[in-house]
C-alpha positions as CSV (number, residue, x, y, z in Angstrom):
1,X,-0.2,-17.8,-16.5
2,X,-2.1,-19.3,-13.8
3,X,-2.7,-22.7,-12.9
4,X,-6.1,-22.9,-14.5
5,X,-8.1,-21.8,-11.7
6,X,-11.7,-20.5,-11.5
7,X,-11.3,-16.9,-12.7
8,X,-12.7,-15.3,-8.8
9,X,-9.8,-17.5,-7.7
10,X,-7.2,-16.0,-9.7
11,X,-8.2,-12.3,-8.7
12,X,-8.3,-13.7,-5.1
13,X,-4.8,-14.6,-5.5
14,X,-3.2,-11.6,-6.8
15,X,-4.6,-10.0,-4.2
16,X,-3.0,-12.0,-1.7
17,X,-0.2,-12.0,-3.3
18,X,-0.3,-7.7,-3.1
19,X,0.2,-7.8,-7.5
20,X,-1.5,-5.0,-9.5
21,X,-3.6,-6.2,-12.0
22,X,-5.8,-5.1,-14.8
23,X,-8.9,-6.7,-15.4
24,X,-10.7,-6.4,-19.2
25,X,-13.8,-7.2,-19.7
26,X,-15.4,-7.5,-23.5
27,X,-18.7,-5.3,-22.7
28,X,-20.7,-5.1,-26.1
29,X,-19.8,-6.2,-29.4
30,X,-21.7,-5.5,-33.3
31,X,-21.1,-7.9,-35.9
32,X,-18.2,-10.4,-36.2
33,X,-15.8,-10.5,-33.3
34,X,-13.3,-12.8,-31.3
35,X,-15.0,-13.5,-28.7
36,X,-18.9,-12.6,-27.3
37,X,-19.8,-9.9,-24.5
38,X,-18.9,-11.1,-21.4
39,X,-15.6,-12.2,-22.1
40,X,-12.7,-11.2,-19.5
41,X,-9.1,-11.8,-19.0
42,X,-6.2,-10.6,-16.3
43,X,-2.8,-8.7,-16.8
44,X,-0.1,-7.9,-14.4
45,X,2.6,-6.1,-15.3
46,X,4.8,-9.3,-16.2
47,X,2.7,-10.4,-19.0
48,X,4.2,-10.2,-22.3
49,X,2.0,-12.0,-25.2
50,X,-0.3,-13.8,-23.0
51,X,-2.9,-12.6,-20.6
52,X,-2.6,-14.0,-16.9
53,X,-5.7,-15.4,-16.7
54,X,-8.7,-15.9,-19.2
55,X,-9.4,-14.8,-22.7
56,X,-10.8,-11.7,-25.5
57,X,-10.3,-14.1,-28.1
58,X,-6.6,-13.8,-28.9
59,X,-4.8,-11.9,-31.6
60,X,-4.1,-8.6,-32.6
61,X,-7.5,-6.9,-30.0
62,X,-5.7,-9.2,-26.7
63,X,-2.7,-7.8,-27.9
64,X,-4.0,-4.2,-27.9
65,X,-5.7,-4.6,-24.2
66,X,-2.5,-6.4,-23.3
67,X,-0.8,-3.1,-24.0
68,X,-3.0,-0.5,-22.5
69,X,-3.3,-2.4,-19.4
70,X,0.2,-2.4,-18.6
71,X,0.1,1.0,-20.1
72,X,-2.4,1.5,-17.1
73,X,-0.2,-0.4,-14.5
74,X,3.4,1.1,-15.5
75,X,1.8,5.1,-14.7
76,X,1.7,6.1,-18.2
77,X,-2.1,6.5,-17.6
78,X,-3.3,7.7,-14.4
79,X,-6.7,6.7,-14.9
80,X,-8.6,3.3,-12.9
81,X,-10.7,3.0,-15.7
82,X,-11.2,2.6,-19.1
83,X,-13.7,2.4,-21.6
84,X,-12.8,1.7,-25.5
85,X,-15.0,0.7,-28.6
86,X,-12.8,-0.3,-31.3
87,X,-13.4,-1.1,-35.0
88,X,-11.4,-4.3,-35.7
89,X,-10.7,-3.4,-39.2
90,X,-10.2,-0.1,-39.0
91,X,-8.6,0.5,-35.6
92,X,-6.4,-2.7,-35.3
93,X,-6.4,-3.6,-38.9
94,X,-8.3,-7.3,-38.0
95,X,-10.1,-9.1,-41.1
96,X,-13.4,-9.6,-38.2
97,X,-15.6,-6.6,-39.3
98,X,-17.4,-6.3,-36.2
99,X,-17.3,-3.6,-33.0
100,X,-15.9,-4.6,-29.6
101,X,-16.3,-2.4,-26.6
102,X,-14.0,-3.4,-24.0
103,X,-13.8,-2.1,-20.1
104,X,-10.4,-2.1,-18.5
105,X,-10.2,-1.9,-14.4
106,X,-6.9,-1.3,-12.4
107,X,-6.1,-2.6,-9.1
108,X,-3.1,-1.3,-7.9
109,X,-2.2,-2.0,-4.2
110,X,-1.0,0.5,-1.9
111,X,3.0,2.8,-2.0
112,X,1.8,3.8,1.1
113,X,4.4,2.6,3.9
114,X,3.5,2.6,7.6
115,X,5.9,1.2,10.4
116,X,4.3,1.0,14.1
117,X,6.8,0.4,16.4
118,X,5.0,-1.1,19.6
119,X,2.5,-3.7,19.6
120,X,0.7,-2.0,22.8
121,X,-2.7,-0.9,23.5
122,X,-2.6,2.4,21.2
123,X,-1.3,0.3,18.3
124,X,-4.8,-1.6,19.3
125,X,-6.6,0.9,18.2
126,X,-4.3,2.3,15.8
127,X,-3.7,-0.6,13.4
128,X,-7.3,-1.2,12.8
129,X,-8.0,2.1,11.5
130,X,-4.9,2.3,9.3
131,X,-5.8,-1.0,7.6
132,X,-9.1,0.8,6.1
133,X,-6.6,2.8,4.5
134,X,-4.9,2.0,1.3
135,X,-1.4,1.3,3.0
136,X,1.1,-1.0,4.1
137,X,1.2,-1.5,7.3
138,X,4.6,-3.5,9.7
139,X,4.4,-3.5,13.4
140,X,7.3,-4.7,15.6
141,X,7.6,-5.7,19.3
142,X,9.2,-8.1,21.4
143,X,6.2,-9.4,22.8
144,X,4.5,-11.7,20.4
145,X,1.6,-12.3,22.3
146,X,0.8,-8.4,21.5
147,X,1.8,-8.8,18.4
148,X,-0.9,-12.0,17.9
149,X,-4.1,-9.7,19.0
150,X,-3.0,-7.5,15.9
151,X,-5.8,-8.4,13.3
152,X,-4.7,-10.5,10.2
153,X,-4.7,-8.6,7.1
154,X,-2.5,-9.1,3.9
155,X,-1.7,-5.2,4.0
156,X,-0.4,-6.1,8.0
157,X,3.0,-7.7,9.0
158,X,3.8,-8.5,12.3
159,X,7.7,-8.7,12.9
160,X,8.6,-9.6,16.5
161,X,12.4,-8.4,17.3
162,X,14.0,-8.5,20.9
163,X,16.0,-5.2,19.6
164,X,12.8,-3.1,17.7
165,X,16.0,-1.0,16.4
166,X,17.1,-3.6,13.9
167,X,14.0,-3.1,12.3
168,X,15.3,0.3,10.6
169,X,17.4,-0.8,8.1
170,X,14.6,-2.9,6.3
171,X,12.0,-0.1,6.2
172,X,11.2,1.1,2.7
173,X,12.7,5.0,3.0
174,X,9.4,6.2,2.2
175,X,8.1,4.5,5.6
176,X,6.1,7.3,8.3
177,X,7.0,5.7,11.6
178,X,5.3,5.6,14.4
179,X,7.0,4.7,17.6
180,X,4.8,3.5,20.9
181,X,6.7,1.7,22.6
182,X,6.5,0.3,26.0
183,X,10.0,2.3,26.9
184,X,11.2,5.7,26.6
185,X,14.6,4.2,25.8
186,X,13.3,2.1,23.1
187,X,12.1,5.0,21.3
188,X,15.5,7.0,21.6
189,X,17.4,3.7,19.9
190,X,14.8,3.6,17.1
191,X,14.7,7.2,16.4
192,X,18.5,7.3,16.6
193,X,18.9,4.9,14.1
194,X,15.9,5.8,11.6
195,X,17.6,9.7,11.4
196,X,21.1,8.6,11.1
197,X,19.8,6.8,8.2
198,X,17.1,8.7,6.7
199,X,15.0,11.7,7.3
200,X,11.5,10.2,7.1
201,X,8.0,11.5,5.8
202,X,6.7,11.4,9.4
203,X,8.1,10.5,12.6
204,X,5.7,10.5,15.9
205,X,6.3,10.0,18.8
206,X,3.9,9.1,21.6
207,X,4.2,10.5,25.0
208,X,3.7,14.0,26.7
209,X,5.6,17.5,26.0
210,X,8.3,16.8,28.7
211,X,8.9,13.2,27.2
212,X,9.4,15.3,23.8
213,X,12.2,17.9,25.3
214,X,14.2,15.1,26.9
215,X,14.1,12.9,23.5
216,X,15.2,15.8,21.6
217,X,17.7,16.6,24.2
218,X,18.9,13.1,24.4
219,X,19.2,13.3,20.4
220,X,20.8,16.6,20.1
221,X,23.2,15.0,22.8
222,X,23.9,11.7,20.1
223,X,24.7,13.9,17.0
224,X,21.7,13.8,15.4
225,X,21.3,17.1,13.5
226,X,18.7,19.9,15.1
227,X,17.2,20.1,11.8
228,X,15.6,16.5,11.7
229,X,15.2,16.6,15.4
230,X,12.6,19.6,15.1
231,X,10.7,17.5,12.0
232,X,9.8,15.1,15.2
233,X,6.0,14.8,15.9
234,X,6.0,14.3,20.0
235,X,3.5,14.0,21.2
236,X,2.3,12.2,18.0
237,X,-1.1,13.0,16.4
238,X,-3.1,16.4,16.2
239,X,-4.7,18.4,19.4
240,X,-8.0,16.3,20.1
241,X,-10.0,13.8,21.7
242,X,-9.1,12.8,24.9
243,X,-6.0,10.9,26.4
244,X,-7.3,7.4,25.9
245,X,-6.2,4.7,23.3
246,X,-8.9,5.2,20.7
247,X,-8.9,8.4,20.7
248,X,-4.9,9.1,20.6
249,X,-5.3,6.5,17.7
250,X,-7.5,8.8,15.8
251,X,-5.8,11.7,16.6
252,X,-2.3,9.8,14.7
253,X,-3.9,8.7,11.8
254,X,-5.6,12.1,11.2
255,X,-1.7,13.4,11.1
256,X,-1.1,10.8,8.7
257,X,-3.0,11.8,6.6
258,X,-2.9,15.5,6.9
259,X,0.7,15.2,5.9
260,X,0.2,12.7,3.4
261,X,-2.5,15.3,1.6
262,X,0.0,18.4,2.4
């Protein structure tokens, strides 16, 4: 339950807090009901017999939205919305004879991993588009001052490590990686130890095509197998725009998304 707070500040801090949540909302009612229009209440998926937040008036109609919300939230319905009119006595077997309508909304927060690897002037212009897009978003450096022009954002950490490398091993496996690093030989580490372990979604690189034969060379030369090596996005992002952040920072997060879609 929460801790009694204004129902805005409840949503606010789910949010925050990066919980999916269902809000319902009693829309219209006819006759005798629990509650009147207008009424509204929160579930997260951790709710058993008690809403989160708020009220529909209890009983065997909150314990009906309680289910199809985390219906809603578990998959079972892929559907954001939902709109239901219920007769208590008939549908839910309530002595109140009246008609409730009730709107259910879902918000779920992003599966959507991203890991930028290099806090430099691409990921400047890179890391500002991605957070308009429903993901979550971690970028390492050793340089926290680069790390601090990064704009704040709950979907955004910033993770400063002297050895970016070490950052592998906590990525979700889902993660599409992105490495821009200030050093060629940083990106050989990281890559070296991201395909040893996994064989991610996406892996780009940024630099030119002769930076991409010698990483792949230097990786063939380390064991890694030609297979994963090939899957290797270097230069990262599609054929466009010009050779200047912003435009390289499109270019990525186009790719992104293409391969998400694919």
């Amino acid at each position: 339950m929460s801790q009694y707070l204004p129902h805005y500040q409840c949503i606010e801090q789910l949010i925050q807090q990066g919980t999916d949540f269902v809000s319902v909302i009693v829309v219209d009612i006819k006759g005798s009901a629990p509650q009147v229009a207008g009424a509204k209440m929160l579930v997260t998926a951790d709710c058993s017999n008690a809403p989160f937040d708020g009220t529909i008036g209890g009983g065997k109609l909150e314990l009906f939205a309680l289910k199809r919300a985390k219906e809603m939230l578990s998959g079972k319905t892929q559907a954001n919305t939902d709109n239901i009119t219920l007769n208590l006595q008939k549908d839910i077997a309530m002595t109140c004879g009246g008609v409730v309508q009730l709107f259910f909304e879902s918000t779920r927060h992003a599966n959507w991993n991203i890991a930028v690897f290099g806090a430099g002037h691409i990921a400047q212009a890179l890391i500002p588009i991605l957070l308009t897009l429903n993901c979550k978003l971690q970028c390492f450096d050793s340089r926290q001052e680069w790390l601090e022009k990064l704009p704040i954002s709950p979907a955004l950490k910033k993770i400063q490590l002297d050895d970016l490398s070490q950052a592998v091993e906590q990525l979700p496996k889902d993660s599409y990686v992105i490495s821009v690093t200030h050093g060629h030989s940083e990106d050989i580490k990281i890559c070296e130890k991201l395909l040893e372990d996994r064989t991610p979604p996406y892996l780009g690189i940024i630099g030119s095509k002769s930076k991409a034969v010698s990483i792949k060379k230097q990786l063939k030369a380390l064991g890694i197998e030609a297979q994963q090596i090939e899957q290797i996005h270097c230069p990262a992002g599609l054929a466009l725009g010009d050779n200047i952040p912003v435009e390289i920072a499109i270019s990525i997060a186009a790719q992104l998304i293409q391969l998400r879609t694919e």
